[in-house]
N, C-alpha and C positions, 0 to 999 in steps of 0.2 A: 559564481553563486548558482548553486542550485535550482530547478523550477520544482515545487511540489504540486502532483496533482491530483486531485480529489478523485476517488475510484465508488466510494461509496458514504451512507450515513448509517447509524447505528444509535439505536435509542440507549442499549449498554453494551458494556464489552462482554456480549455473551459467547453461546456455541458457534451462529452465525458470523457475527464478526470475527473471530480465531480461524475459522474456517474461511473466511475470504482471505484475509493477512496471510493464512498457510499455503492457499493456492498462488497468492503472488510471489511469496518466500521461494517456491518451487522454478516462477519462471527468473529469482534475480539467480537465482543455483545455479539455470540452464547456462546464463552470458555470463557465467564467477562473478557476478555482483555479490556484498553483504547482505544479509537480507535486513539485516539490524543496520545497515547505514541509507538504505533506500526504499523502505517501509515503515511508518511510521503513524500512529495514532494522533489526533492532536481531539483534544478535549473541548465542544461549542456548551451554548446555554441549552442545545434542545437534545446532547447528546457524546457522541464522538465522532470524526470524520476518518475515512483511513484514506492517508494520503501514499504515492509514492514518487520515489525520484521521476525525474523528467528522461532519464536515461534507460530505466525500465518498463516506463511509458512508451516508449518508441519502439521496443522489443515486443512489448504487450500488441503491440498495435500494427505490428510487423512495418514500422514505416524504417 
C-alpha cells in the first residue's frame, strides 16, 4: 500500500493549485512515474489537498 503525502492546501482548484500538481507531474516524468497514478487531489471541508505518492516524495526530497 501506498503512503500519500500532503504537498500542499488549496481553497479551490484554481491557477495555483494546476500549477503546483504541473510542477510535480514534471518531476514523476523525470523518474517515468504516472503523474495520474502518483498525484492526486483529494477534496477536505475547508478545500482541497494535493497529495503525492510516497515514492515521488522521496525523489522530491532527493532522500
Amino acid at each position: 500500500m501506498t503512503e500519500w503525502i500532503e504537498m500542499g492546501k488549496f481553497a479551490q482548484l484554481d491557477e495555483t493549485a494546476q500549477k503546483e500538481a504541473s510542477r510535480m507531474a514534471e518531476y514523476a516524468l523525470d523518474i517515468a512515474l504516472d503523474p495520474a497514478q502518483v498525484i492526486r487531489f483529494e477534496e477536505t471541508e475547508k478545500g482541497f489537498r494535493l497529495l503525492i505518492d510516497e515514492a515521488l516524495y522521496k525523489f522530491y526530497q532527493g532522500l
